[in-house]
C-alpha positions as CSV (number, residue, x, y, z in Angstrom):
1,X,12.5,-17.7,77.5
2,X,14.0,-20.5,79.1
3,X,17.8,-21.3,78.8
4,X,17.8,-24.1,76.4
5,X,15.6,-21.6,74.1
6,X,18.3,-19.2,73.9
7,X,21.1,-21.5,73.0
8,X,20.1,-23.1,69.6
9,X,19.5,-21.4,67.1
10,X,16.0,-22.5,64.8
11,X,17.5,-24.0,61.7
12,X,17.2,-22.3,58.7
13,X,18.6,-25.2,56.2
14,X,17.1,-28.8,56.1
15,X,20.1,-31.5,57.3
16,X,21.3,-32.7,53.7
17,X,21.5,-29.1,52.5
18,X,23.3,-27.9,55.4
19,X,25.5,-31.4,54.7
20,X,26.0,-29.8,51.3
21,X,27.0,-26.3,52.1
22,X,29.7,-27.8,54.6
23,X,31.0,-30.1,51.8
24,X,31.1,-26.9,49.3
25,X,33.2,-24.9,51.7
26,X,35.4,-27.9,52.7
27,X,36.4,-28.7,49.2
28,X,38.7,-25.4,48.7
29,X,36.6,-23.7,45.6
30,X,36.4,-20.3,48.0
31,X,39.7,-20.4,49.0
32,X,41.8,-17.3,47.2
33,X,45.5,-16.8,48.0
34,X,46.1,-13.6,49.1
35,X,49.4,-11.5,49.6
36,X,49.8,-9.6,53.1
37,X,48.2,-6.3,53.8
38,X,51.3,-4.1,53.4
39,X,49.8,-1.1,55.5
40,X,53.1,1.1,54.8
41,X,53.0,0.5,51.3
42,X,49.8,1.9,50.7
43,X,50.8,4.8,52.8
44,X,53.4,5.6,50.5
45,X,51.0,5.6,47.5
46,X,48.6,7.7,49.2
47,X,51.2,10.7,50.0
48,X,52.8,9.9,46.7
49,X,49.3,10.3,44.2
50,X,48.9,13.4,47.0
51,X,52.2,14.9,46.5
52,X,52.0,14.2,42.9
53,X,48.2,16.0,42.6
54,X,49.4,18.6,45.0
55,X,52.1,19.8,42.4
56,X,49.8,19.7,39.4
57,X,47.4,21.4,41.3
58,X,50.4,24.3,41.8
59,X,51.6,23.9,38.3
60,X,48.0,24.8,36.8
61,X,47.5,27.8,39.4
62,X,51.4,29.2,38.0
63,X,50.2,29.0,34.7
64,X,47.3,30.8,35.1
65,X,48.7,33.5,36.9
66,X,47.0,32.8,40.7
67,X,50.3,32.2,42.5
């Protein structure tokens, strides 16, 4: 395979559909305003829902007598 080969691509859309795509995703109808990832704060709802299912989890085993 020579090295012009390798370069491009074979198209997969005609011109004036490719045209069209690029005008779709230009015009703003995909774009979605997001809030930052807030890595802690998800960390402190997973040990929370944890800590919370932990304790039922103890609660039900009192009750029944296991601990």
């Amino acid at each position: 395979m020579s090295e012009s080969e390798r370069q491009v691509p074979p198209k997969k859309l005609s011109d004036e559909d490719q045209a069209r795509v690029d005008r779709y995703l230009k015009g703003g109808h995909n774009d979605v305003e997001r809030k930052p990832f807030r890595p802690l704060l998800l960390l402190a709802v997973i040990v929370i829902v944890l800590t919370g299912l932990s304790l039922l989890s103890l609660l039900i085993a009192r009750t029944k007598g296991v601990v």
